[in-house]
C-alpha positions in Angstrom: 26.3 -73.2 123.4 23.4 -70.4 122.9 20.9 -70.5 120.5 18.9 -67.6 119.8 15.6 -67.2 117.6 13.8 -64.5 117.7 10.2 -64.6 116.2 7.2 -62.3 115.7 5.3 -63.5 118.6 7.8 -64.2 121.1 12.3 -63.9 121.2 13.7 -67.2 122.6 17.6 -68.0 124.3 18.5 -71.4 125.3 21.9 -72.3 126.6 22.9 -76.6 125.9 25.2 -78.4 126.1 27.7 -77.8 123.4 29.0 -81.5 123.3 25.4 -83.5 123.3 23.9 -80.5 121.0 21.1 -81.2 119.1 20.3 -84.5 120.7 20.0 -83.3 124.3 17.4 -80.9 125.6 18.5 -76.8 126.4 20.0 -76.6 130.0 18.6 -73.0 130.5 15.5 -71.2 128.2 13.7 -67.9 128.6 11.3 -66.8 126.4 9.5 -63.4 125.7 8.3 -60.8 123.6 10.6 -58.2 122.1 13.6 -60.1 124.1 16.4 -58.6 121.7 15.2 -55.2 120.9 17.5 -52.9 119.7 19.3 -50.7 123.1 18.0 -53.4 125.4 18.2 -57.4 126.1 15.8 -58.5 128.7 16.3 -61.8 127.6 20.3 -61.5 128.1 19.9 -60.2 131.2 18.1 -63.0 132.9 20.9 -65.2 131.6 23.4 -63.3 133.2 21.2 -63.2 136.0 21.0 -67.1 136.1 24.2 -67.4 135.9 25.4 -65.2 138.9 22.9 -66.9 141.3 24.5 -70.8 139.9 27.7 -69.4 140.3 27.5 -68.2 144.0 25.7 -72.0 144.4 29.2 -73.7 143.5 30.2 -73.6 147.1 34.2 -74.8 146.6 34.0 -76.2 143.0 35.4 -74.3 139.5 33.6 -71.5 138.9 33.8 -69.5 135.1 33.7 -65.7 134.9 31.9 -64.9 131.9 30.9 -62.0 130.2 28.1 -61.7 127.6 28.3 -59.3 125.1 25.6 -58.4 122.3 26.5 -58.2 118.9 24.7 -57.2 116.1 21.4 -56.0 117.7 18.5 -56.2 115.1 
């Protein structure tokens, strides 16, 4: 599951675990300023980032392909 909040000071994404969400802690978080702006994600693309470097770390188990779109950029 993603959450995303994006504040005056500073844009945050956190990725948790959809079936223990809200009682367990995020998984994955990056925070920073003007993380969502409109024409460019920064904070999207060190998800997607993340997520290529724990996917070549599988070494033999299931691996998920996924593909992150945004949608409805402020």
């Amino acid at each position: 599951m993603l959450m995303v909040q994006s504040r005056p000071s500073e844009d945050v994404l956190a990725v948790y675990d959809a079936h223990r969400w809200p009682e367990q802690n995020y998984l994955w978080r990056v925070m920073g300023r003007n993380g969502f702006e409109a024409g460019e994600t920064p904070l999207v693309s060190k998800l997607q980032k993340a997520f290529e470097k724990a996917s070549k770390r599988a070494c033999g188990r299931t691996v998920y392909r996924v593909k992150i779109r945004v949608c409805g950029r402020r």
